[in-house]
N, C-alpha and C positions, 0 to 999 in steps of 0.2 A: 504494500500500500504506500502510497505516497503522500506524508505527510506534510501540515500546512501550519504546526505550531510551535512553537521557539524551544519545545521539547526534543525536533527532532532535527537540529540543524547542524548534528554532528551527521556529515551522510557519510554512510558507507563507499568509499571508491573506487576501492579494488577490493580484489579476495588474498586479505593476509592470512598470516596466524592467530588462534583464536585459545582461550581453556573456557571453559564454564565451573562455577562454584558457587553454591548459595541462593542460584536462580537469577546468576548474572551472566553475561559472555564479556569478559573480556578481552580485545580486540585491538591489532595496531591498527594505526588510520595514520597513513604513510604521505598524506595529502599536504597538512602544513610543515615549516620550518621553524622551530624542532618538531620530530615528530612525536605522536603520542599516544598513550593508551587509551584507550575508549571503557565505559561501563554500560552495559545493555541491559536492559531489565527484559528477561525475558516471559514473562509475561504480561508486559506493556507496549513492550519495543522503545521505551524512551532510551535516550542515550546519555553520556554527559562526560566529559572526562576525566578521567583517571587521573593521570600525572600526565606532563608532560617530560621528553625527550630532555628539557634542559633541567639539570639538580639545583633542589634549593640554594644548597653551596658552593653551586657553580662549580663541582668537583664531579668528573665522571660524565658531562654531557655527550648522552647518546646520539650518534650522526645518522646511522642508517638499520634501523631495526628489522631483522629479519624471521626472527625465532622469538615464540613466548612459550616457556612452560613452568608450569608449577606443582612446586612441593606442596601434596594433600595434606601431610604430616606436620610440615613447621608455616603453611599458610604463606609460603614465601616465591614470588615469581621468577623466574627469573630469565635475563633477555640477552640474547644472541644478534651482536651489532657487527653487520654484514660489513664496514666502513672498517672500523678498528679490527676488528676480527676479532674480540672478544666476546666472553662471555660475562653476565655481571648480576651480581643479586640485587634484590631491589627489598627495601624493608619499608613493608605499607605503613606498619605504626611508627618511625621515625621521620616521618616528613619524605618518605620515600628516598630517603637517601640508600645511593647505591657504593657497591665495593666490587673490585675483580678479583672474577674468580681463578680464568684460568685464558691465557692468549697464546696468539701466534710470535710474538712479539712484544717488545719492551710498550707500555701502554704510561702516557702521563696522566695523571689529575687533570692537569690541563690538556683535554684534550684537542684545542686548540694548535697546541704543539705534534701533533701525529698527523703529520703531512703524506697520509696513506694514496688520497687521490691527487698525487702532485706530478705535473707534467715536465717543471721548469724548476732548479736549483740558481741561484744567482749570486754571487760572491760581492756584497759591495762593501768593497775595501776601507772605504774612506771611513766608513761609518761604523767598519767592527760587523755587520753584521749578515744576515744571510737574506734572501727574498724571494719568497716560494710562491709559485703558484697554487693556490687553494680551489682546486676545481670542483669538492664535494659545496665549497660554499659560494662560488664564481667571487671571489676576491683574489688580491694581492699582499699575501701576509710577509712581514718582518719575524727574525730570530735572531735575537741579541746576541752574539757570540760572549758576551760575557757579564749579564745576569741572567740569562737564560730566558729572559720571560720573553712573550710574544706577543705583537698589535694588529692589526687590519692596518694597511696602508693604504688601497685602495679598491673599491669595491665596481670600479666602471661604470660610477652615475646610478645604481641601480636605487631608488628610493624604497623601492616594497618587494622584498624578494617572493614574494607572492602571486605575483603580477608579472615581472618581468626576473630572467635570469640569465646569467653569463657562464661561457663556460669560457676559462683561458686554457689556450690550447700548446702554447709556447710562448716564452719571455725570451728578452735579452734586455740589460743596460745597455744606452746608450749615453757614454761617457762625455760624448763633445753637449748634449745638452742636458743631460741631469736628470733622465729620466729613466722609466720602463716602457721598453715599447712590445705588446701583447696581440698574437694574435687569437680572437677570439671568436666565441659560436654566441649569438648572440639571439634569446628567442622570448615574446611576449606571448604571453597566456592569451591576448586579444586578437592575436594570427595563430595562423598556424603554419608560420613561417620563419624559418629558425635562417639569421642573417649572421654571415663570417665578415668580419670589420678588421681593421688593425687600430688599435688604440694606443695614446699612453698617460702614462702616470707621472708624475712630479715624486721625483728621490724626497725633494725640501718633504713636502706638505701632501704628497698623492692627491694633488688638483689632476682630474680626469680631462681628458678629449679625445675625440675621435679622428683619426690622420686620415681612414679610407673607408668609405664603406658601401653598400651597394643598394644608391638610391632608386633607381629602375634599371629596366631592361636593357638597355641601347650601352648602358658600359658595361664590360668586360665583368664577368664573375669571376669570384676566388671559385673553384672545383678541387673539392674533398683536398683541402690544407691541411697539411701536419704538424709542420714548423717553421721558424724564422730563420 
């Protein structure tokens, strides 16, 4: 049935993974950024949700959820994040804070810093640090070579990642003007026309613009680009 009241505006999008318990289904719903659990009442079909993908303590935020199961025993769910490659427990009664359990791979807190879908490494000397491209979040991240921590440098204009999203598919510096220059996939939810551009970024301040892109037909398209 299709529903028409603010009960049911969590919609179902795809067919994930699911457990039932208690006369609920819980269910990812893979649609927003972060993603997040769902609660079903199944005997109503209301929805509403669960947690989301990002931890209260900003420790352990889940990138791409693929696997949900749960211990009938201790009441405890736990999720298999296709991105990190881990797996991680989740505690309903502590504000849902989560812990790892077991990976493919060294996993930070910050997950932030696990540049798993990264296309582009980039070495900027001047500044000590590293500049990766972040493709699970279509930004341009920094990694301090020595406090370790990490920022968004530039995210290619995107205002609502909801709406529109960027994948960067290769970087380089470009040293004679101070910047990153990206090439990227570039596609709004309002087409259904996914546009490769070349952009760049500002080293200073990651002020965005766009160098090329492909405003109609009559110029030349970029076909199936890999790199810079």
């Amino acid at each position: 049935n299709v529903h028409k009241d603010k009960s049911y505006l969590f919609q179902i999008t795809q067919q994930k993974d699911f457990y039932t318990e208690g006369g609920f289904a819980y269910y990812i719903d893979s649609k927003p950024n972060p993603q997040r659990i769902l609660k079903i009442n199944l005997s109503s079909g209301e929805r509403s949700e669960w947690f989301s993908g990002k931890a209260s303590d900003n420790k352990f935020n889940l990138r791409s959820i693929s696997r949900l199961e749960f211990n009938t025993n201790s009441k405890t769910p736990y999720l298999l994040d296709g991105a990190l490659k881990a797996v991680f427990k989740v505690e309903p009664q502590n504000d849902f804070k989560r812990s790892l359990i077991t990976s493919s791979g060294p996993v930070s807190e910050d997950t932030s810093l696990n540049y798993l879908s990264s296309n582009s490494i980039m070495w900027d000397k001047a500044n000590n640090r590293l500049l990766v491209d972040n493709q699970l979040e279509g930004t341009i991240n920094t990694y301090n070579l020595e406090t370790g921590t990490s920022a968004v440098l530039c995210n290619f204009g995107v205002k609502d990642i909801n709406k529109d999203f960027v994948t960067p598919l290769s970087s380089a510096i470009d040293t004679n003007k101070q910047r990153i220059v990206s090439l990227i996939n570039y596609y709004s939810k309002a087409s259904t026309t996914i546009k490769t551009r070349i952009d760049s970024c500002n080293l200073a301040d990651g002020a965005h613009s766009i160098i090329s892109d492909e405003p109609d037909t009559e110029k030349l398209p970029f076909f199936n680009p890999s790199r810079l």
